[in-house]
N, CA, C and O atoms as a Tinker XYZ file with bonds, in Angstrom:
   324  protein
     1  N     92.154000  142.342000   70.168000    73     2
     2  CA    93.490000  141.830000   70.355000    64     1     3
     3  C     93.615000  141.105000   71.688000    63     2     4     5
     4  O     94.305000  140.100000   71.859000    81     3
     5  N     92.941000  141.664000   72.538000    73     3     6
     6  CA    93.320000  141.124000   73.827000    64     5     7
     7  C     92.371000  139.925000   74.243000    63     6     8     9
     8  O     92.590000  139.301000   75.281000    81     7
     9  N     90.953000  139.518000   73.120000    73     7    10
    10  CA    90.609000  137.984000   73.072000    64     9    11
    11  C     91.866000  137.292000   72.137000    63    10    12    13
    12  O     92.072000  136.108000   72.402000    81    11
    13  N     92.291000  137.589000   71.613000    73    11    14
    14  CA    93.085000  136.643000   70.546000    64    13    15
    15  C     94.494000  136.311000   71.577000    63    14    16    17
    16  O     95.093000  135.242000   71.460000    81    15
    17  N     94.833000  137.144000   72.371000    73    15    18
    18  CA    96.008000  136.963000   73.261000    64    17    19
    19  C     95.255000  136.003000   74.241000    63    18    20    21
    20  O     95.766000  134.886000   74.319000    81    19
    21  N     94.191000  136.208000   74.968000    73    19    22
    22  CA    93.538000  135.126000   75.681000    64    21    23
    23  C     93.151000  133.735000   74.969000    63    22    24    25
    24  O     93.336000  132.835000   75.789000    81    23
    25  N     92.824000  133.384000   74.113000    73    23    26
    26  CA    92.739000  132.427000   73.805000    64    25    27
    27  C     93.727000  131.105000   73.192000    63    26    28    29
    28  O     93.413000  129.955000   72.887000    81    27
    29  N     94.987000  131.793000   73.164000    73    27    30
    30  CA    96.037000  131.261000   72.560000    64    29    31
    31  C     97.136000  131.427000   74.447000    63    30    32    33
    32  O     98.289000  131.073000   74.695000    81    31
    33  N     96.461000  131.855000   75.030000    73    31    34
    34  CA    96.882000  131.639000   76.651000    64    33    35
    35  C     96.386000  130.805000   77.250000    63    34    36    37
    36  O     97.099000  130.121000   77.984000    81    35
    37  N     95.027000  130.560000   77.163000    73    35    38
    38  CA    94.336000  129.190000   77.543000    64    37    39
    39  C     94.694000  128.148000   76.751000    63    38    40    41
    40  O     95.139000  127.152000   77.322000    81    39
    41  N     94.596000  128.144000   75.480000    73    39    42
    42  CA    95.221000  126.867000   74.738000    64    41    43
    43  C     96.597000  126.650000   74.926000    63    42    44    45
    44  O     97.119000  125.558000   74.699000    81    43
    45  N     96.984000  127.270000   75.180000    73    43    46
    46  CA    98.569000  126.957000   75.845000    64    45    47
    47  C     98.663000  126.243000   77.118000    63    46    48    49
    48  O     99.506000  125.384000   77.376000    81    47
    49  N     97.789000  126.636000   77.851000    73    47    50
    50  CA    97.742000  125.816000   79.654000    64    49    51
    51  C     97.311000  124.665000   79.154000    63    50    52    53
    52  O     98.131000  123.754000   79.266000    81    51
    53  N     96.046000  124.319000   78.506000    73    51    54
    54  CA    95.026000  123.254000   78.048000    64    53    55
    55  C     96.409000  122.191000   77.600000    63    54    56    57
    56  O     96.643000  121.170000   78.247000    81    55
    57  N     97.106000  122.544000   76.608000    73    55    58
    58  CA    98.424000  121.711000   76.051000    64    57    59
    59  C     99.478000  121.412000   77.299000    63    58    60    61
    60  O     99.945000  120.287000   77.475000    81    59
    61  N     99.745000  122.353000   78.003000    73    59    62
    62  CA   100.658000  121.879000   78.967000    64    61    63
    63  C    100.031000  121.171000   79.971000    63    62    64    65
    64  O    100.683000  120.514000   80.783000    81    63
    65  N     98.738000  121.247000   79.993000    73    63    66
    66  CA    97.832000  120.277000   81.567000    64    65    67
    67  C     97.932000  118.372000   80.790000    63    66    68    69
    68  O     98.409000  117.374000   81.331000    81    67
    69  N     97.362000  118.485000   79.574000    73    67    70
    70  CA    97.433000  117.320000   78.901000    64    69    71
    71  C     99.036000  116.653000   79.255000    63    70    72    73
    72  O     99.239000  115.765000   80.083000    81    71
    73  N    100.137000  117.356000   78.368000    73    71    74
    74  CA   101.356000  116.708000   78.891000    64    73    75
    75  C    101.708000  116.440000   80.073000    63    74    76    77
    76  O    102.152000  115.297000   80.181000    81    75
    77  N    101.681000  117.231000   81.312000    73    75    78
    78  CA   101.318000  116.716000   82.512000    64    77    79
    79  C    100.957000  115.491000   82.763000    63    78    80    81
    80  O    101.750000  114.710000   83.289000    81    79
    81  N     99.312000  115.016000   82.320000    73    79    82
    82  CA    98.874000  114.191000   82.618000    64    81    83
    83  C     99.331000  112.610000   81.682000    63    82    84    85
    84  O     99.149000  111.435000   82.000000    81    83
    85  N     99.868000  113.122000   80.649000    73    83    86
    86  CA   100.608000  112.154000   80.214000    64    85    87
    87  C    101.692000  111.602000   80.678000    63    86    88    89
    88  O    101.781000  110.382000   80.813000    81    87
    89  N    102.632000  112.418000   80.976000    73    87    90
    90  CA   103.624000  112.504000   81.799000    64    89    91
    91  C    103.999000  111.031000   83.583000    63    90    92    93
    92  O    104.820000  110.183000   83.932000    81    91
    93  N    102.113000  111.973000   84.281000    73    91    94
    94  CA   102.384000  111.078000   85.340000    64    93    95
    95  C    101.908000  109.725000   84.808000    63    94    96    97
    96  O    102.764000  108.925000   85.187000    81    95
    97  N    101.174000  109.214000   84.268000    73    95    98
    98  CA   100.384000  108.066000   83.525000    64    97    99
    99  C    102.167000  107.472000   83.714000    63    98   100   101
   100  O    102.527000  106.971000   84.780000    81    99
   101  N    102.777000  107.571000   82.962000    73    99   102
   102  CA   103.980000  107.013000   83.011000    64   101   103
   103  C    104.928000  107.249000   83.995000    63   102   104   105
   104  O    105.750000  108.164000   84.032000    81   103
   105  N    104.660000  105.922000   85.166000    73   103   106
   106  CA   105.755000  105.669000   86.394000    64   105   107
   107  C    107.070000  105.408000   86.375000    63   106   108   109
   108  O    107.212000  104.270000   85.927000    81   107
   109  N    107.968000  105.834000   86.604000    73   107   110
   110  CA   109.424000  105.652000   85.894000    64   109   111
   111  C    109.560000  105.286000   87.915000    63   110   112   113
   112  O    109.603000  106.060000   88.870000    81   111
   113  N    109.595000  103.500000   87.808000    73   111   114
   114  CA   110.416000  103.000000   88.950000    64   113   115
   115  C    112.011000  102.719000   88.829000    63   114   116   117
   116  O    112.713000  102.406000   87.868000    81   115
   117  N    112.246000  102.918000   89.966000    73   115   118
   118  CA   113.510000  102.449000   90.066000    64   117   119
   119  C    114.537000  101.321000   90.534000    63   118   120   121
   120  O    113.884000  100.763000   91.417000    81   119
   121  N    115.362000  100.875000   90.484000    73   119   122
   122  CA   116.091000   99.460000   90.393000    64   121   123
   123  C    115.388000   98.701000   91.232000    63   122   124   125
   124  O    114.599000   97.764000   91.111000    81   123
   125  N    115.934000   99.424000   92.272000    73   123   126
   126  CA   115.176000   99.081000   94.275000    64   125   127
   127  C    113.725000   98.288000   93.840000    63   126   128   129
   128  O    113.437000   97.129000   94.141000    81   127
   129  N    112.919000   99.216000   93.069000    73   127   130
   130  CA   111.362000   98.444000   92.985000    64   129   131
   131  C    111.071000   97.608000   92.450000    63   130   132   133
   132  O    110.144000   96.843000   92.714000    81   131
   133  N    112.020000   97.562000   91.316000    73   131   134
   134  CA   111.605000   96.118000   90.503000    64   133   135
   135  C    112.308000   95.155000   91.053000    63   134   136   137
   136  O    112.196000   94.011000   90.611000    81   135
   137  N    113.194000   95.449000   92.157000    73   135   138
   138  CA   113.713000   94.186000   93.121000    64   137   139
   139  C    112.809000   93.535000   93.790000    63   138   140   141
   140  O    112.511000   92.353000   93.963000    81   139
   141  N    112.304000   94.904000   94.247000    73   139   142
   142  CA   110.811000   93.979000   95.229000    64   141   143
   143  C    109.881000   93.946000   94.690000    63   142   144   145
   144  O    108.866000   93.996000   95.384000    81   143
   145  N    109.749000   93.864000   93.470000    73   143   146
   146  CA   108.394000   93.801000   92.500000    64   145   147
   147  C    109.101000   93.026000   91.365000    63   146   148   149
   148  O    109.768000   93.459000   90.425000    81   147
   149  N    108.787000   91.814000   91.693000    73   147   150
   150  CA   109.516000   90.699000   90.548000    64   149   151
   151  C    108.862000   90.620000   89.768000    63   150   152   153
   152  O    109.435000   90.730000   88.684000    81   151
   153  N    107.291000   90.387000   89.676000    73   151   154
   154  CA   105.968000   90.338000   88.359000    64   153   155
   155  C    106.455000   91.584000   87.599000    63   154   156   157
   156  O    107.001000   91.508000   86.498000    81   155
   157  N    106.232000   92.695000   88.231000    73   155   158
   158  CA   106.164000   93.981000   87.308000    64   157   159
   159  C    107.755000   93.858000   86.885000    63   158   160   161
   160  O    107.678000   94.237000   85.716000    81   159
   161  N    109.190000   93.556000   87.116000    73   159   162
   162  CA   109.946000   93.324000   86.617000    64   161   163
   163  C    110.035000   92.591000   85.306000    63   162   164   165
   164  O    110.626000   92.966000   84.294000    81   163
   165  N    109.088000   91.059000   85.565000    73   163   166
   166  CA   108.772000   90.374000   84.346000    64   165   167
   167  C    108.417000   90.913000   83.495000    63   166   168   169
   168  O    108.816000   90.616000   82.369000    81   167
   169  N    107.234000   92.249000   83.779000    73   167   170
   170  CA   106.283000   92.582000   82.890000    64   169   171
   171  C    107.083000   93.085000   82.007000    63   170   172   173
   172  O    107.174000   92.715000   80.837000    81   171
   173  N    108.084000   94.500000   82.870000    73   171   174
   174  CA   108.546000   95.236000   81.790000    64   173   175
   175  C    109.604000   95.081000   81.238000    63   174   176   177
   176  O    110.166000   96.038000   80.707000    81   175
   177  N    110.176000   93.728000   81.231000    73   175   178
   178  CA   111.285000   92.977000   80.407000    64   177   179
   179  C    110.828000   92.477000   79.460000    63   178   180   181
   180  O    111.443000   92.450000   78.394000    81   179
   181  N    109.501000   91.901000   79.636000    73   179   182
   182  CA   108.879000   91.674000   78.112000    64   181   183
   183  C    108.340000   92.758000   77.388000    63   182   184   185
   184  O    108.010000   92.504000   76.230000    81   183
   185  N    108.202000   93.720000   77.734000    73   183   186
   186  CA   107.365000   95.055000   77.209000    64   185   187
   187  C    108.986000   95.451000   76.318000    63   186   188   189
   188  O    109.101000   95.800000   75.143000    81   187
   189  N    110.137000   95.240000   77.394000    73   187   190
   190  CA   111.659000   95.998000   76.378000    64   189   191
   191  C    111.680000   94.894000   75.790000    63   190   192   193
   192  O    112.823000   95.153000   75.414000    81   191
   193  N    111.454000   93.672000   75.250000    73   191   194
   194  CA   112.106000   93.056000   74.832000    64   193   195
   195  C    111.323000   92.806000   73.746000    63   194   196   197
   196  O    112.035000   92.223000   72.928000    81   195
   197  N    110.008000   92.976000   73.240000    73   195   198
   198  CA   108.838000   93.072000   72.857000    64   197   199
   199  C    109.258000   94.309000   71.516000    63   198   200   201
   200  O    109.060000   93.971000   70.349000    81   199
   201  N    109.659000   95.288000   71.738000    73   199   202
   202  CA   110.040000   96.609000   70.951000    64   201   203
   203  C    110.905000   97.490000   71.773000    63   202   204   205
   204  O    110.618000   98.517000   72.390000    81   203
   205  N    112.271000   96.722000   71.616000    73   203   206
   206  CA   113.155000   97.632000   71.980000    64   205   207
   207  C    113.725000   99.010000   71.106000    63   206   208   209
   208  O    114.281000   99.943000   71.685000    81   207
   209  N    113.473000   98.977000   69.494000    73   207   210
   210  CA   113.352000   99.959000   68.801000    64   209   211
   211  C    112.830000  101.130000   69.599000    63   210   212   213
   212  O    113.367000  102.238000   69.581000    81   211
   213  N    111.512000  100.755000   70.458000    73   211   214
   214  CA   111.019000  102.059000   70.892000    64   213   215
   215  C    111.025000  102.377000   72.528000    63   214   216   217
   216  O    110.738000  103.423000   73.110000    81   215
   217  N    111.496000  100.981000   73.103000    73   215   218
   218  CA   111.571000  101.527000   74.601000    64   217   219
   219  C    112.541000  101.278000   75.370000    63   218   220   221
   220  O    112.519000  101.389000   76.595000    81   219
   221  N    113.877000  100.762000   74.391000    73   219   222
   222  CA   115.079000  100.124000   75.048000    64   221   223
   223  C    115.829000  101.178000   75.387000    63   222   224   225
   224  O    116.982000  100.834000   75.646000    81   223
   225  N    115.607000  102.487000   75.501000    73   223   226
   226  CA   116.198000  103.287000   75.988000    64   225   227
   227  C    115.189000  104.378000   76.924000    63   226   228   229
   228  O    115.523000  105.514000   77.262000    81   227
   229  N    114.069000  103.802000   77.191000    73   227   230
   230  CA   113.553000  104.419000   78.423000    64   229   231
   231  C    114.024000  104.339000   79.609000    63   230   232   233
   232  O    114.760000  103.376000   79.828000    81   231
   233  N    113.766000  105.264000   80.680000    73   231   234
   234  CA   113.983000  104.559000   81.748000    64   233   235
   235  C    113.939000  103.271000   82.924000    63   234   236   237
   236  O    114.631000  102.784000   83.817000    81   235
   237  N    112.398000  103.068000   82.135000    73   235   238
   238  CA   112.129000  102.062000   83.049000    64   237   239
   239  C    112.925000  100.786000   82.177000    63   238   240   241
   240  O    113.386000   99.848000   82.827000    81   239
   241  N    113.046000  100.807000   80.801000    73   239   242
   242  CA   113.824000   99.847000   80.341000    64   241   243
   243  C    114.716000   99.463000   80.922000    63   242   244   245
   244  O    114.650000   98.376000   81.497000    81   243
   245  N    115.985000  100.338000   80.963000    73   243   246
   246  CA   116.969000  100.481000   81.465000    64   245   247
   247  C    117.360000  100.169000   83.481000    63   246   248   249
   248  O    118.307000   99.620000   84.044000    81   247
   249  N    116.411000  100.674000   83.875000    73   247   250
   250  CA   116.325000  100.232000   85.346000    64   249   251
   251  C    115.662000   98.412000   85.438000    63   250   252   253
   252  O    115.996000   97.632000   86.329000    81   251
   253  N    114.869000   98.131000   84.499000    73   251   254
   254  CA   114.649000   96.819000   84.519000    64   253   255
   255  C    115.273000   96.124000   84.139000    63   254   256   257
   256  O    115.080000   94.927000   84.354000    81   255
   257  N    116.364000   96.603000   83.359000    73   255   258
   258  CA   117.372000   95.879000   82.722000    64   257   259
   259  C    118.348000   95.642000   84.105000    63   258   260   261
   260  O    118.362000   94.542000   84.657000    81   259
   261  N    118.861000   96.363000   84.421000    73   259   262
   262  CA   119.697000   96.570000   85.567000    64   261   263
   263  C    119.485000   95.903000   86.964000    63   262   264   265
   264  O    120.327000   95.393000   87.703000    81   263
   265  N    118.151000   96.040000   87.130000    73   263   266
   266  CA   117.840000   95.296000   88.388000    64   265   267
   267  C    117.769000   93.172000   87.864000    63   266   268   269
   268  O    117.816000   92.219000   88.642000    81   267
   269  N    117.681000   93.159000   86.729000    73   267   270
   270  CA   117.911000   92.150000   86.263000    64   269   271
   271  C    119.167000   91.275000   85.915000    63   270   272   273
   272  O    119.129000   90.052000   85.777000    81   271
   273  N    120.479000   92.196000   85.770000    73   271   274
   274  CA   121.466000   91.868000   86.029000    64   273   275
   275  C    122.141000   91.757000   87.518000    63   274   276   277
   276  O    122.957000   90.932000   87.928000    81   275
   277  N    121.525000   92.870000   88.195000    73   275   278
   278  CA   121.966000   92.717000   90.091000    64   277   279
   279  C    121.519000   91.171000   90.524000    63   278   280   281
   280  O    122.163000   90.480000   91.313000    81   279
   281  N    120.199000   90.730000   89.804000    73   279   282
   282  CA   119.570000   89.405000   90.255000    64   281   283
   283  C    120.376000   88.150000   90.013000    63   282   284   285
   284  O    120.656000   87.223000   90.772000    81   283
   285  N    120.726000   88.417000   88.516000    73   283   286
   286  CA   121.757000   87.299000   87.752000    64   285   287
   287  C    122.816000   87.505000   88.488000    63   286   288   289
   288  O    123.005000   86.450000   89.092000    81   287
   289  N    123.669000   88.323000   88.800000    73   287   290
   290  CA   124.700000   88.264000   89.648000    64   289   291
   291  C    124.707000   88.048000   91.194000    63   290   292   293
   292  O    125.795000   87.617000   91.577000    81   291
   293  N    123.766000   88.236000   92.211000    73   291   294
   294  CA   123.348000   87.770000   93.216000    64   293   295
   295  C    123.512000   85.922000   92.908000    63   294   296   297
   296  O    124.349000   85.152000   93.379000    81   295
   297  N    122.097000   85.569000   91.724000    73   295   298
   298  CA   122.298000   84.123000   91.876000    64   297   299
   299  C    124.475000   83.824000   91.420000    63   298   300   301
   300  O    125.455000   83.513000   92.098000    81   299
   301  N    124.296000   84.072000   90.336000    73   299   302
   302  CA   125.914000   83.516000   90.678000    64   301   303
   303  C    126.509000   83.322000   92.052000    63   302   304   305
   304  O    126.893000   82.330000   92.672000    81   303
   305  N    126.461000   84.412000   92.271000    73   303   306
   306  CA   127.051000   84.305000   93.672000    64   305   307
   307  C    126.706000   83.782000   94.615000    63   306   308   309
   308  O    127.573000   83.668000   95.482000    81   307
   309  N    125.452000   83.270000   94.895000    73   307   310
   310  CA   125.032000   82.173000   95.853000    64   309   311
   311  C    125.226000   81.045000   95.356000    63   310   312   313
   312  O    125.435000   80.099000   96.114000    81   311
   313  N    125.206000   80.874000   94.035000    73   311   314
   314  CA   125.578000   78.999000   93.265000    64   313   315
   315  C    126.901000   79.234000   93.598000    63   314   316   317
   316  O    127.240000   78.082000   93.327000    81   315
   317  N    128.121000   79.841000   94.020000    73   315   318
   318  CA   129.460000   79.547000   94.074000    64   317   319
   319  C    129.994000   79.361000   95.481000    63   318   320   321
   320  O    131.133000   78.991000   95.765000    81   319
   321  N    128.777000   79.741000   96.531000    73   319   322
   322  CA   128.956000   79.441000   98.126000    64   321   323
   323  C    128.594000   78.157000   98.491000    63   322   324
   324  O    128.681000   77.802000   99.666000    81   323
């Protein structure tokens, strides 16, 4: 009994180390960065715009979306000075 409790304790860590590492693999930046990171902004506006079915409600979607409207509204506002 007490291999069968161990082994279903290790396969349990083994599953949670994997999600972990899945987890960090995926960088969730924020507005601020894709301000100063205009390429990777590009990138991941085409990545949401590409299959928004599946990532238009991620975070980084959503923060790239956003830092993309702060931009559009910045330019307005310098074309009206």
């Amino acid at each position: 009994m007490k291999l069968n409790t161990s082994i279903v304790a290790l396969s349990f860590a083994a599953v949670l180390t994997g999600c972990n590492e899945a987890d960090q693999s995926q960088r969730i930046n924020t507005v601020g960065w894709y301000l100063d990171h205009r390429d990777e902004l590009a990138a991941a506006l085409n990545t949401c715009g590409d299959n928004p079915g599946e990532f238009a409600k991620t975070p980084n979607c959503i923060n790239a979306n956003e830092a993309r409207n702060k931009i559009t509204v910045q330019e307005m506002e310098d074309a009206l000075k």
